[in-house]
C-alpha positions in Angstrom: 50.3 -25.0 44.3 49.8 -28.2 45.9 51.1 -31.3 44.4 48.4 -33.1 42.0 47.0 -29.6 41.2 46.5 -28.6 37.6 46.6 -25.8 35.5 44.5 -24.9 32.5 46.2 -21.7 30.9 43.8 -20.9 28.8 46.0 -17.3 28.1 48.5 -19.2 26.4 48.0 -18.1 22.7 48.7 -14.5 24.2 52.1 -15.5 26.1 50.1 -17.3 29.4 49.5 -16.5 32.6 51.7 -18.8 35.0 55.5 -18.7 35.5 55.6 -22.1 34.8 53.3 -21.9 31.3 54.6 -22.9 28.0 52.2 -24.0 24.7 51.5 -27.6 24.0 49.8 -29.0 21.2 46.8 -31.3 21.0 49.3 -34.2 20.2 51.2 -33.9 23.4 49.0 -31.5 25.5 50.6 -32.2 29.3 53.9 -31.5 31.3 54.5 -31.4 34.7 56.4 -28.7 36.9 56.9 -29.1 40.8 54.1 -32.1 40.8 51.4 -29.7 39.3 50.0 -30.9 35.9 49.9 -28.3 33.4 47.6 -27.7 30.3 48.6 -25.2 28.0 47.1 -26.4 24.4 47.3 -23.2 22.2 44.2 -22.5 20.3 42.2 -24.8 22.4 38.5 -23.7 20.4 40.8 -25.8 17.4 39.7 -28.7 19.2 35.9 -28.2 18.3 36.1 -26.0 15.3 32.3 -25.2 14.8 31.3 -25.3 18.1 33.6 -22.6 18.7 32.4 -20.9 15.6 28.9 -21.2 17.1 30.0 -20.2 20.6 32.2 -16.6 19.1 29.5 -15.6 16.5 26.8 -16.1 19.3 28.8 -14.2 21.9 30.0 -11.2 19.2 27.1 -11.2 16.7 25.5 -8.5 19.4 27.9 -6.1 19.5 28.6 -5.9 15.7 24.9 -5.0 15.2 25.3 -2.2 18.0 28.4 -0.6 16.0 26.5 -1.4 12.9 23.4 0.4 14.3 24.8 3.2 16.4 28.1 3.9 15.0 31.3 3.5 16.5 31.4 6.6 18.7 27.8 6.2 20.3 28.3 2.7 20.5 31.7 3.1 22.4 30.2 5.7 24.4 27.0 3.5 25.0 27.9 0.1 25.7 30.7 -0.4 28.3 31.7 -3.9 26.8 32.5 -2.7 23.7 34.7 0.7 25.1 36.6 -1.9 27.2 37.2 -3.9 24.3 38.7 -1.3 22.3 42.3 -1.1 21.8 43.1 1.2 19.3 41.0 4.8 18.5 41.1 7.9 15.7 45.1 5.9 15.7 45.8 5.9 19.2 46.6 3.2 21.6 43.3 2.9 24.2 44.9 -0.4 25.7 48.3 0.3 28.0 49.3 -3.3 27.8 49.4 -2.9 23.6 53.1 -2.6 22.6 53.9 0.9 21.0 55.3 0.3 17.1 58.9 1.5 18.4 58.8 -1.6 21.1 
């Protein structure tokens, strides 16, 4: 990246997404690597609890009343949102990147 460039890793409650990520807090939220600003606040929604609440129940709301209304299997089979969502099915791992309980 150029020099003066910043990075938002917003993926950095589930490890990040940059070489150079590590978590920060709200207290002390910025470092900088190779001139490139970095901001990698862990649970950034924290910052603006109920907005957050507003913005998840507004986003998820949907596809609970789908499951609720269909069941799981029709609705996985269904709605291609909610099958790419899943990670776990009748005890099996549906998601490759989930860690096996041996790892």
């Amino acid at each position: 990246m150029r020099p003066g460039s910043a990075i938002v890793d917003i993926a950095i409650d589930q490890g990040g997404c940059c070489e150079t990520s590590r978590a920060t807090t709200h207290h002390d939220p910025i470092y900088h690597v190779n001139d490139v600003v970095h901001y990698c606040v862990a649970n950034m929604p924290g910052a603006v609890p109920r907005t957050s609440t507003y913005a998840l129940t507004n986003v998820t709301l949907g596809f609970g009343l789908s499951i609720a209304d269909l069941g799981v299997d029709r609705a996985i089979e269904e709605i291609p949102a909610i099958r790419k969502g899943l990670n776990l099915y009748h005890g099996g791992i549906t998601y490759k990147a989930l860690p096996t309980p041996s790892e």
